[in-house]
C-alpha positions in Angstrom: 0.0 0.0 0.0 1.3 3.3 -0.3 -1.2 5.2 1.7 -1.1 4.7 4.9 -1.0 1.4 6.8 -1.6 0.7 11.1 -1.3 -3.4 12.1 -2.5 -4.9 14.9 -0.9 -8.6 16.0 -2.3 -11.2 17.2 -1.1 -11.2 20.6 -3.3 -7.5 21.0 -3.2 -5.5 26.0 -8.0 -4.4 28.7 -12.2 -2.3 30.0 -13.8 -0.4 27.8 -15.5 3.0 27.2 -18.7 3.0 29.2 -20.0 5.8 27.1 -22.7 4.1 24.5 -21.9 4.4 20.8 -25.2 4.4 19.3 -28.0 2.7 20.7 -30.3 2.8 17.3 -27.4 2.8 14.1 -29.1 3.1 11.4 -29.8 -0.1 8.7 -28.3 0.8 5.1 -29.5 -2.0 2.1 -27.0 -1.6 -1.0 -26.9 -3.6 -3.9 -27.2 -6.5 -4.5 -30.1 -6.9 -2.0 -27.6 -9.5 -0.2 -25.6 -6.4 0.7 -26.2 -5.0 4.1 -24.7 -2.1 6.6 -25.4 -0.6 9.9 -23.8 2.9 9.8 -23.5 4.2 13.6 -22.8 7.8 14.6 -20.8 8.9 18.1 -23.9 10.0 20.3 -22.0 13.6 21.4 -19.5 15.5 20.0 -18.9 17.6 16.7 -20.0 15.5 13.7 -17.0 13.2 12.5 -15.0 13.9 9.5 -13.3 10.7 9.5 -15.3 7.3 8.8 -14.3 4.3 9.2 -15.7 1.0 7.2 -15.3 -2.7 8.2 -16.0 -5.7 6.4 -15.6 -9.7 6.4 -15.8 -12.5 3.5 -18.6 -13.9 5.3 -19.2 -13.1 8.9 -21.8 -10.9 10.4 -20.2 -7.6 11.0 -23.1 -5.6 11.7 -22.1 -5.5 15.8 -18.7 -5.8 15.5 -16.8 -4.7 18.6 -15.5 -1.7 16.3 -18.8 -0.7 15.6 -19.2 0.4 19.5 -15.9 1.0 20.5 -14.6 3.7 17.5 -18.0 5.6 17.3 -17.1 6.1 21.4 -13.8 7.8 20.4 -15.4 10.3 17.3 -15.5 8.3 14.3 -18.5 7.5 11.6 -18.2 3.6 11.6 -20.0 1.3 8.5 -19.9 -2.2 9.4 -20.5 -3.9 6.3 -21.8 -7.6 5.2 -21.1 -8.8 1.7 -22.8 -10.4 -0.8 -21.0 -13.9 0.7 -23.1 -13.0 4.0 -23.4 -16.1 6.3 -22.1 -18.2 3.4 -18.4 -19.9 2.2 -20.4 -21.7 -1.1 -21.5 -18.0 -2.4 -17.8 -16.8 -1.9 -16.4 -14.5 -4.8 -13.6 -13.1 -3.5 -13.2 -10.6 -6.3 -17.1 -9.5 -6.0 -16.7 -8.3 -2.8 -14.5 -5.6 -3.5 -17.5 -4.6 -5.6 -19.2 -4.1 -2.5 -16.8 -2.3 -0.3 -16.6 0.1 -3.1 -19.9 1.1 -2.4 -19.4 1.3 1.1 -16.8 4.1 0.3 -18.8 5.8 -1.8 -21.3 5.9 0.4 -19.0 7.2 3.0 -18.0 9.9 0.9 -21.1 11.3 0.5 -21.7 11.7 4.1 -21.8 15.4 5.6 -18.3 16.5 7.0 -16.4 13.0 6.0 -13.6 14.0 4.7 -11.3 10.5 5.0 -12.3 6.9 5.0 -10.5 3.9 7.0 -10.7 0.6 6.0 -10.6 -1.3 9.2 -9.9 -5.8 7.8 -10.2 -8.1 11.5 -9.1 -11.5 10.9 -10.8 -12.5 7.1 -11.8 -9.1 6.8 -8.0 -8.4 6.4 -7.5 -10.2 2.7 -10.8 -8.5 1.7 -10.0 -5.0 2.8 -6.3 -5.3 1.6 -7.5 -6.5 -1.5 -9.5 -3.7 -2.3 -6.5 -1.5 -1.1 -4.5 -2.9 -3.7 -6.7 -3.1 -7.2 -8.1 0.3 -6.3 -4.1 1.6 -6.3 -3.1 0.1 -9.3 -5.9 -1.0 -11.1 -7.3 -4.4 -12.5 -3.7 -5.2 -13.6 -3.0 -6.4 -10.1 -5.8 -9.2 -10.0 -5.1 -10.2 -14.1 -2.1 -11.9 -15.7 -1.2 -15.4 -16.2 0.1 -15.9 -13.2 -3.3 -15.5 -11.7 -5.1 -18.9 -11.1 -8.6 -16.6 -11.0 -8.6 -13.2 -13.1 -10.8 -10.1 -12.0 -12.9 -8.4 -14.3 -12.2 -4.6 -15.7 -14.8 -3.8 -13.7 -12.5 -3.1 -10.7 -11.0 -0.3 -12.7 -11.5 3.1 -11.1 -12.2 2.3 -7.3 -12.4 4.5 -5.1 -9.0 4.6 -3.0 -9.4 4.7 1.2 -7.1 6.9 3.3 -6.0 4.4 5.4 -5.6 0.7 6.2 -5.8 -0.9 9.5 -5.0 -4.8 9.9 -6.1 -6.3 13.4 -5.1 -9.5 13.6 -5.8 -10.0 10.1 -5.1 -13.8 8.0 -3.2 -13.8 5.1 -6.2 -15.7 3.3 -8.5 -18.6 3.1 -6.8 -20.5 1.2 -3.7 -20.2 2.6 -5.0 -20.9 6.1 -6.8 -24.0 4.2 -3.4 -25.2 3.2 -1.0 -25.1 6.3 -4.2 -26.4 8.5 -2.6 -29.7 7.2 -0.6 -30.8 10.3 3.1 -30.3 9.2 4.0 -33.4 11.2 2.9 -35.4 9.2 5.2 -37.6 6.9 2.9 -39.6 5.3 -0.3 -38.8 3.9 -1.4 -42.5 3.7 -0.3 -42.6 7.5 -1.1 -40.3 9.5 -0.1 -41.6 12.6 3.7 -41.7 10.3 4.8 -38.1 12.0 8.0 -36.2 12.2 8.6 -35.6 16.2 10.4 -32.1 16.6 7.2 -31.1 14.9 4.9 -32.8 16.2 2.3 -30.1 18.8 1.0 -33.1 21.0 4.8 -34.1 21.8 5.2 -33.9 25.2 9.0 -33.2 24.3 7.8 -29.8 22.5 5.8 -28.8 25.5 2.7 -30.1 24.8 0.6 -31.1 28.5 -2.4 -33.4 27.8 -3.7 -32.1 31.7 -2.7 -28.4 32.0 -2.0 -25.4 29.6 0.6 -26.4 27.2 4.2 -24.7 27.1 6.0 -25.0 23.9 9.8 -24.6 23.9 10.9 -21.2 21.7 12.9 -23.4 19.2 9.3 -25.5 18.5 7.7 -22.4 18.1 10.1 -20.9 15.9 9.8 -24.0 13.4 6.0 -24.5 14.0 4.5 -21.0 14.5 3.5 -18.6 11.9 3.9 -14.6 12.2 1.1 -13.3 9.7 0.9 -9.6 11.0 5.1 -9.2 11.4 4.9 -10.6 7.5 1.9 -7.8 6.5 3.9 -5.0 7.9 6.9 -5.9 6.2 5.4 -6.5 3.0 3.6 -3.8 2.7 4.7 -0.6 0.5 3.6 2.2 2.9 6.4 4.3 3.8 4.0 5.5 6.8 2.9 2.0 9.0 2.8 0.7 12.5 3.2 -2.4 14.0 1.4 -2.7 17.6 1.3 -6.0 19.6 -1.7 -5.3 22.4 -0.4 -7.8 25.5 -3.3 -10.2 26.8 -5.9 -9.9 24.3 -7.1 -12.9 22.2 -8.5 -13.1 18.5 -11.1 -10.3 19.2 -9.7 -8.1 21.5 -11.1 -9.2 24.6 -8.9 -10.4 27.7 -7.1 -13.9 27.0 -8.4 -14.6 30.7 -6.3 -18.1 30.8 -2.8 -16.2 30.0 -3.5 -14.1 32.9 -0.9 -14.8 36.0 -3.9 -12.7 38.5 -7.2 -12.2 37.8 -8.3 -8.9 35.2 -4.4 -8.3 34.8 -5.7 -8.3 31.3 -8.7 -6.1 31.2 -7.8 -3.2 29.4 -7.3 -5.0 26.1 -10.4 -3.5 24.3 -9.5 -0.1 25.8 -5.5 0.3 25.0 -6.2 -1.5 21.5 -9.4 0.9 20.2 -7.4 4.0 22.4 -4.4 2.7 19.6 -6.2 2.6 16.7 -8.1 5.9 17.7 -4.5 7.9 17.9 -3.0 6.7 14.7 -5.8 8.1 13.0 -6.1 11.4 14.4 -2.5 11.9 14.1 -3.0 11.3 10.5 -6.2 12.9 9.5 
């Protein structure tokens, strides 16, 4: 990308805001009729000239935890679900972008918005980046023979966000697909055939049957994968961050079973959305 770029790894640090977003956001029906927002406003405050719009492949984004925590800190927020709502078999990844580019241009037309944010949590992060990418350098990027699907001219001329941010995003589905394969495994016609120093129910490599498991940092080096550190180097933005938010899981919330005493984790919501908040007023 070479806008601007804020990651978030995996390993995000706990309460949140009890100030109340929006209680009644209001419903938004694009097209195709399968597309669907829920655009919610901060209650208080001067109007917001930033929005921000998240998406996912499939899942229900309508309540996403963004969707109450960055209205809370002065952003327009559009949590968007795509044409693949609710449903892997309708999947076209190319499509989608189709429908974020309406979300923008939505956005756009919004009174005082002057910047959009793409915000891409876990799936949401190929579909967002994606977007990113074709709407930079045009239909070019999805086409060629080296492409094992080609997107249509139809991508040509979206609408570029401001900004990108990556929480805890995946590198794909079909790359998770592929290394979900158990790399222990030396024979395919065996399973039970596995390579030992790789193997994540080794007791050897840390692995306890009756308590949390405790893998050495050499097993973890050979068996672990480090999607976020890879984004931020990969991507073309001179102007990126890369934040690791101690304690939280997957979705922000405390990782309550890493914590040595009880709530030492509960500001994970807060220092992660407080994060996110300040890299994009310092921009914008």
């Amino acid at each position: 990308m070479r806008r601007r770029l804020a990651l978030l790894g995996l390993i995000l640090l706990a309460g949140s805001p009890q100030a109340i977003a929006q209680s009644d956001p209001l419903y938004i029906q694009f097209r195709p009729g399968a597309v669907k927002g829920a655009l919610y406003k901060p209650d208080t405050g001067p109007a917001p000239h930033v929005a921000v719009l998240l998406t996912h492949r499939t899942s229900n984004f309508l309540s996403h935890i963004a969707t109450r925590e960055l209205p809370t800190r002065g952003f327009l927020v559009l949590a968007m679900n795509p044409r693949s709502d609710n449903n892997e078999a309708a999947v076209d990844f190319e499509r989608n972008a189709l429908d974020i580019k309406s979300g923008i241009e939505f956005l756009r037309k919004q009174p005082g918005v002057t910047q959009v944010v793409l915000f891409g949590h876990s799936g949401g992060g190929p579909a967002t980046s994606f977007y990113q990418a074709v709407a930079e350098n045009g239909p070019s990027y999805c086409q060629g023979p080296n492409k094992l699907v080609e997107c249509l001219n139809d991508l040509a001329g979206l609408p570029r966000a401001d900004g990108l941010v990556l929480m805890d995003a995946h590198p794909g589905i079909s790359v998770n697909a592929l290394r979900s394969i158990n790399p222990a495994v030396v024979n395919e016609d065996d399973p039970l055939w596995i390579d030992p120093p790789l193997d994540p129910f080794n007791p050897a490599n840390g692995y306890s049957p009756d308590d949390n498991s405790s893998y050495s940092d050499q097993f973890r080096h050979r068996y672990f994968i480090r999607d976020n550190e890879i984004h931020y180097e990969m991507a073309a933005s001179k102007d990126k961050d890369y934040i690791v938010i101690e304690g939280a899981a997957h979705g922000g919330t405390p990782c309550t079973a890493c914590e040595t005493t009880p709530g030492e984790y509960s500001n994970t919501l807060k220092n992660l959305f407080d994060y996110v908040a300040q890299w994009i007023d310092a921009r914008f």
